[in-house]
N, C-alpha and C positions, 0 to 999 in steps of 0.2 A: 931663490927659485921662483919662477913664472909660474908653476902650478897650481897654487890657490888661483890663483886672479882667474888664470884660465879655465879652474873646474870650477869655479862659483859659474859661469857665461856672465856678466856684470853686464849691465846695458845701460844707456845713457839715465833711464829715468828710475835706474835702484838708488838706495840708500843704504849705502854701506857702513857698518862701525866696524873699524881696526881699532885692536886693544893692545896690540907689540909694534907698535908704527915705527918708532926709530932702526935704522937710519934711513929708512925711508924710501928702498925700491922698489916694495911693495906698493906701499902707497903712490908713487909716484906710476905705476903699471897703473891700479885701478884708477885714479882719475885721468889717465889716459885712457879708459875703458868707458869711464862713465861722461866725454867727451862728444858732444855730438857735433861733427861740420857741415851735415847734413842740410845746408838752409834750407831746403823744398822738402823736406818730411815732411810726409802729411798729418800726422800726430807732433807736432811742432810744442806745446804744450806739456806731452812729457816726455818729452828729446831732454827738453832743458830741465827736468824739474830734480834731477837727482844729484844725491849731495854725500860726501864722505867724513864721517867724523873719524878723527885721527888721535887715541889715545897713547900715552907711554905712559908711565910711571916716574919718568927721572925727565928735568925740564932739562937739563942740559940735552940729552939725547934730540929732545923735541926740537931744539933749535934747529939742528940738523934737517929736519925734516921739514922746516917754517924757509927755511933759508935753500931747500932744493926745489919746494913748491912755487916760492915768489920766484925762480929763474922760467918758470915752462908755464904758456899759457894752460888754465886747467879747469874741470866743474869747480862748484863751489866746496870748499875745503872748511869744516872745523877742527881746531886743535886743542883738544884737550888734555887738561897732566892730571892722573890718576890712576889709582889701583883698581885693575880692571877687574879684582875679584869681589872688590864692592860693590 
């Protein structure tokens, strides 16, 4: 579902942590959200400055998610494997 991404409003210069990333729709909506092409924004500074950290708990799953990221240009993307109730 589109609906988180869309009821968070995400803008280029949040930072976002996903803690159920795999497989990765999600994630791939929000750094399409956190994505500025914008070249002439006048706040250019933080167009760019936002960044999505991308947790799972099972690295296989995570692949999934490392492997649809590196296809689409995107913001800056962390991937980390972890129990997010840590």
């Amino acid at each position: 579902s589109m609906l988180p991404v869309v009821a968070l409003h995400i803008e280029p210069h949040h930072r976002v942590l996903e803690l159920c990333a795999a497989p990765g729709s999600k994630t791939m909506q929000i750094l399409d959200a956190l994505r500025c092409d914008d070249a002439e924004s006048i706040n250019a500074s933080a167009s760019s400055s936002g960044v999505l950290v991308a947790n799972d708990y099972k690295e296989v799953r995570l692949n999934m998610v490392i492997e649809r990221a590196r296809r689409a240009p995107s913001a800056p993307l962390l991937v980390t494997c972890g129990d997010g109730r840590d």
